[in-house]
N, C-alpha and C positions, 0 to 999 in steps of 0.2 A: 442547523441544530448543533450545540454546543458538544463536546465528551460528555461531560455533564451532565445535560439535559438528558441524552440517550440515557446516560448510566441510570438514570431515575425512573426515565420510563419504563426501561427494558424493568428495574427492580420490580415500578407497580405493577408491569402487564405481568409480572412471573407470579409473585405475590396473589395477586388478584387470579390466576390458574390454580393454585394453591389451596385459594378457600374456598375458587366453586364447588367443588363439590359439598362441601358444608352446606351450604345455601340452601339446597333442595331435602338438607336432612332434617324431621322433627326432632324433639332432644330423643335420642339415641342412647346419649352417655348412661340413659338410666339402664338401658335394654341390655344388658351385660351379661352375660352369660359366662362363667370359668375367669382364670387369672390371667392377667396379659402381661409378660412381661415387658413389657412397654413401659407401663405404669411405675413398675419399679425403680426402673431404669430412668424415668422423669423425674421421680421421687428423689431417690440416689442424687439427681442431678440439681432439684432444687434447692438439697441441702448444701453440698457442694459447693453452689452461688452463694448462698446465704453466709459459709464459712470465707470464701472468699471476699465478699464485702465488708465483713467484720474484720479479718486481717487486713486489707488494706487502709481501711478505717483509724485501726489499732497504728497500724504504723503511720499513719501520715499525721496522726495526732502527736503521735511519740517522739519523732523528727521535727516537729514545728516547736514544741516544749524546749527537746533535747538543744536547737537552735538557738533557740533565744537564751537558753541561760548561756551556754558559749558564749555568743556575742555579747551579753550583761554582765562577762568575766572580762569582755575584750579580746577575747580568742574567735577570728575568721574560721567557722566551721570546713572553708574547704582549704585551710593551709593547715589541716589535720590530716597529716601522711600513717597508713594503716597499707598493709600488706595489699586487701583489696583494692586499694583506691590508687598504689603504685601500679598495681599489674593495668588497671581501667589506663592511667597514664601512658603507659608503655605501650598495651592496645590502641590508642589512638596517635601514635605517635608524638603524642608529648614530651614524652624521655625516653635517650637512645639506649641501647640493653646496656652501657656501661652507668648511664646517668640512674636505671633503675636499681644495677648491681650497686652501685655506692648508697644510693637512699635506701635499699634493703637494707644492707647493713646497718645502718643507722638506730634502723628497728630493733637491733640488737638489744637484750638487755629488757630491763621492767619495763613495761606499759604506762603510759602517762594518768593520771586521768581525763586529760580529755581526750585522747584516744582511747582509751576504756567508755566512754560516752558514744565515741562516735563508733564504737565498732558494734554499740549494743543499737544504734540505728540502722547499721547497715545488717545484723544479725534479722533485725523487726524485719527489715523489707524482702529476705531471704527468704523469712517463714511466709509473708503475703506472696513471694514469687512462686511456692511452693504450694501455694492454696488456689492461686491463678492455676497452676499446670492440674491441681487436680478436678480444677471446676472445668478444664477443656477437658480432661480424660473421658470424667461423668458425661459431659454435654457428645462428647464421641460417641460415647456407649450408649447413651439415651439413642441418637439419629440412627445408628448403625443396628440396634435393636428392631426386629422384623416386630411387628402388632400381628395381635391376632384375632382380634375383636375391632369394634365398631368404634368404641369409647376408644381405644389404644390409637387406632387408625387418626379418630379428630382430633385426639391430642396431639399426636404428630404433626399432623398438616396445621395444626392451629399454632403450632411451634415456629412450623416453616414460615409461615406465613408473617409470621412476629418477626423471626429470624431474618427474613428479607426487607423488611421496614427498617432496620437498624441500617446506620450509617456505615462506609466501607465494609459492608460483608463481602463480598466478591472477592477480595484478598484474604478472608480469615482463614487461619492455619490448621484450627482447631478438625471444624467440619464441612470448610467450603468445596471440598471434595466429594463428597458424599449427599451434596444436598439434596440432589436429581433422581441417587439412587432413593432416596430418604420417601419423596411423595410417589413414586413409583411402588414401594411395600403397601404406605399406604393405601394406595389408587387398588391395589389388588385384593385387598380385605373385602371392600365394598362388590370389585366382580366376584370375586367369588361368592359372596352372597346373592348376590342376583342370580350365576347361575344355578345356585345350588334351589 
């Protein structure tokens, strides 16, 4: 059996531990009793998504525009040197700190406009990088959030359960840490109802 193959399985046997317990529940979600913050905290987290898909939406459109009028002037968008894109160069070893320190300089002085173009793409993907970090905070806070009801409880595991369907989870940075605690609060909603 392949990495691979394991990685997939091990995801649907986890996954599929995930929603038994759904399986044996009628709709529940109606039977709701008091506030959970659970819900909020999904809530919080769908909107989150929803900003984070529109920023990066916003800027991949903006960059592909911003693109092509560049190259319809005749100007190669990536021989457009902007403070950012020296320091990316210098971090990957493309120029030595003296070759950066001479193109910094150069920077010296007004801004061209097509580096004014391309700083305002690189400004775009800044604010999508900053709506990614806030949709992992939300998606933190939603997982890390204890339920205290039934409905809170399936939403969760019905999360998890999505959650582990997704491709390379197992490395995500966000909440691959916590995912075990995650159906463990769940799992406990349900005993305690039982033995209450």
């Amino acid at each position: 059996m392949s990495a691979k193959t394991r990685h997939s399985t091990r995801r649907a046997f986890v996954a599929g531990l995930a929603a038994a317990p759904v399986a044996g529940l009628p709709a529940v979600a109606s039977a709701v009793s008091g506030e959970d913050p659970i819900l909020a905290a999904f809530a919080e987290f769908e909107r989150a998504k929803a900003s984070d898909a529109a920023a990066w939406k916003a800027y991949n459109e903006f960059e592909e525009v911003t693109t092509s009028a560049l190259e319809a002037a005749g100007v190669e968008p990536t021989q457009i040197f902007t403070q950012r894109r020296l320091e990316t160069h210098r971090e990957l070893g493309l120029l030595s700190d003296a070759e950066y320190a001479e193109a910094l300089t150069g920077l010296d002085g007004p801004e061209s406009e097509h580096q004014a173009m391309w700083r305002a793409v690189e400004e775009a993907e800044e604010s999508a990088r900053a709506a990614g970090e806030a949709r992992g905070e939300a998606e933190r806070a939603f997982v890390t959030t204890t339920p205290t009801t039934r409905a809170g409880a399936l939403r969760l595991i019905r999360f998890i359960a999505d959650f582990l369907d997704e491709d390379d989870v197992v490395n995500d940075t966000w909440i691959g840490d916590v995912v075990g605690s995650a159906i463990r609060n769940a799992i406990a909603v349900f005993e305690s109802e039982v033995v209450s």
